[in-house]
C-alpha positions in Angstrom: 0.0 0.0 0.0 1.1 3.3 -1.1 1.2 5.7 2.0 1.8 9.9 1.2 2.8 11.5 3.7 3.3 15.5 3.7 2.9 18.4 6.0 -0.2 19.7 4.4 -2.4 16.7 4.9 -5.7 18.5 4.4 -4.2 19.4 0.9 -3.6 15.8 -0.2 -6.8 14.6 1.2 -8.8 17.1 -1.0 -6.7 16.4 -3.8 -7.3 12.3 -3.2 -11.1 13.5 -3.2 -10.6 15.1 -6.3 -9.0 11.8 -7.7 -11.9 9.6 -6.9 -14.8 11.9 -7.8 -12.7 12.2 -11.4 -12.6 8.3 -11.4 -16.8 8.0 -10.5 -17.0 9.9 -13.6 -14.3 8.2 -15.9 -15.9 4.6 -15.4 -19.4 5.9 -16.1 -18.3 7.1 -19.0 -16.0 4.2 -20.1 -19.0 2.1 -19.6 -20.5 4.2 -21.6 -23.6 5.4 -18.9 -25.5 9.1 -18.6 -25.9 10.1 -15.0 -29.4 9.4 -15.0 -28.9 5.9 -16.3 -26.4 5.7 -13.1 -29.3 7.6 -11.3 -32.0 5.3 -12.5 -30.3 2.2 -10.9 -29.2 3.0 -7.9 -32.6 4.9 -7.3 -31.2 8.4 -6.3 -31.5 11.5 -8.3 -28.9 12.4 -11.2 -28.3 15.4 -8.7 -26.6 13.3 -6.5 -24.7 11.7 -8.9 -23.7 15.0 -10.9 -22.4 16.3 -6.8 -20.4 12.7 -7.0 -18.9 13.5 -9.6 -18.4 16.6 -9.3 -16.6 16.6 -5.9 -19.2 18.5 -4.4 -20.9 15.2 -2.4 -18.3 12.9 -1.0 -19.1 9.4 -1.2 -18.7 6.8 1.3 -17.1 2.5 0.4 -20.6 1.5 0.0 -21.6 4.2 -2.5 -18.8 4.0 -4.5 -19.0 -0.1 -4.2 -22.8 0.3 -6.1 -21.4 2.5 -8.1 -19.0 0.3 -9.5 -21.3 -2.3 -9.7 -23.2 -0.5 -11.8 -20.4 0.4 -14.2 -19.7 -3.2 -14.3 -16.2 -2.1 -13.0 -15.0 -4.6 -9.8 -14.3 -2.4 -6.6 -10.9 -3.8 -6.4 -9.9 -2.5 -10.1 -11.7 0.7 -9.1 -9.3 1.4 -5.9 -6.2 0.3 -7.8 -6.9 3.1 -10.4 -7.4 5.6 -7.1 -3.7 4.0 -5.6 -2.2 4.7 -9.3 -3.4 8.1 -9.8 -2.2 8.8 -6.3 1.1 7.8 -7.0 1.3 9.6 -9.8 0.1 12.8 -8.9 2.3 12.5 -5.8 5.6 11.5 -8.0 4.9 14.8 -9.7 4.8 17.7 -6.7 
């Protein structure tokens, strides 16, 4: 497990935030999904998931777990991607 660690945690935690609401949004549209089609099956309002996606509604493992599900998109994979992007951004400050 990849572990950042810097003075400024707040900073990194939005930015990780950031990283995963970017992600929500990358496998919905890889799987080739509308919010409302997202909406429609987990049986909230396209609001929520535009604020998801957004950054502007932070989701919780169980959310983001459904979400994935209905993306067809296996939680595992989906945290992987988070670590990856993580690393990344973090290799480049």
């Amino acid at each position: 497990m990849h572990v950042v660690r810097t003075n400024d945690t707040r900073l990194m935690t939005e930015s990780h935030y950031r990283i995963v609401a970017h992600l929500i949004k990358t496998i919905r549209v890889e799987a080739g999904l509308k919010q409302t089609d997202v909406s429609g099956r987990l049986g909230v309002t396209q609001s929520i998931v535009s604020k998801s996606e957004s950054g502007e509604r932070r989701l919780d493992l169980l959310e983001i777990r459904a979400i994935c599900a209905v993306c067809g998109v296996a939680l595992a994979d989906f945290v992987a991607r988070v670590e990856k992007r993580i690393a990344e951004v973090s290799r480049a400050r």
